[in-house]
N, C-alpha and C positions, 0 to 999 in steps of 0.2 A: 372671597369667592372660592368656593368647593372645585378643584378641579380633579378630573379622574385618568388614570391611565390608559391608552390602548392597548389592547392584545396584541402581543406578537402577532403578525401571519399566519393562521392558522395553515397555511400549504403553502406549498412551491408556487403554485398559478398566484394568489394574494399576493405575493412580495411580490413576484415579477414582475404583475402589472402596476402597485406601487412604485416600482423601481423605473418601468417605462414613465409612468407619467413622467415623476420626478426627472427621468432625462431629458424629455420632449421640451418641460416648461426651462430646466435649466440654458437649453439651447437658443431661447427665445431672447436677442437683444434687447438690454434697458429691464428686464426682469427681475424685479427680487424675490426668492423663493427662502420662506424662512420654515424651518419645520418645529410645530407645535404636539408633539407628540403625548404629552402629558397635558395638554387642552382637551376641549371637546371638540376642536378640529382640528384635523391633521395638518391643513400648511395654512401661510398668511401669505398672498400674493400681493404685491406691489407692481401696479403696471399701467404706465401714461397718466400717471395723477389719482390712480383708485386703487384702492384698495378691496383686495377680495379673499373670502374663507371659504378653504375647500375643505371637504371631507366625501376621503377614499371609500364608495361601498359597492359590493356588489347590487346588481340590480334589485335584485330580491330580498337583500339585508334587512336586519332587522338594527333600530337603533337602542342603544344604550338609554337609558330612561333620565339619566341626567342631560344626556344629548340633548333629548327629545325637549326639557326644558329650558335649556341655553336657545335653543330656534323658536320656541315660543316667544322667550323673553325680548330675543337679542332684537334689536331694532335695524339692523344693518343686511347685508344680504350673506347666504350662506348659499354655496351651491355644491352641491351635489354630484364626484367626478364620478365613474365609472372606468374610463378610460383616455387616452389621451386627447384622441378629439373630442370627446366634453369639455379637457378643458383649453384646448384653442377654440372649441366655439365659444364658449365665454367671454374668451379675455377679445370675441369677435377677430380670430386671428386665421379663419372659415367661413364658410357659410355653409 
């Protein structure tokens, strides 16, 4: 399997809100946060028995073309964070 690198952060605002999430999910009891940076998704979550792939974009982003085929292919769920509470609604840790 072909795996590709992320970009740095292109700015201060990208990493920061990487960085929020990343603290939001670490804070979450019973959580595992594994980071896949050199995936085509940025983290692998573990939580209450499931498993889930996130990857960090802007609303408006554009994906990487191998991305684009890993979510065609993958038969599992991928979702799509933007910011912290994307991903506590997810993991339904919101409404």
């Amino acid at each position: 399997m072909q795996t590709i690198a992320h970009p740095k952060p292109t700015d201060s605002n990208e990493q920061t809100k990487t960085q929020a999430i990343d603290k939001v999910l670490e804070a979450v009891p019973g959580l595992t946060l594994e980071k896949l940076d050199n995936f085509k998704v940025r983290r692998l979550i573990g939580y209450r028995g499931k498993n889930y792939l996130f990857e960090y974009k802007e609303v408006n982003a554009t994906f990487a073309p191998e991305q684009i085929d890993f979510f065609r292919t993958w038969n599992g769920q991928v979702n799509i964070i933007s910011d912290p509470r994307d991903a506590l609604f997810v993991l339904n840790l919101i409404k």
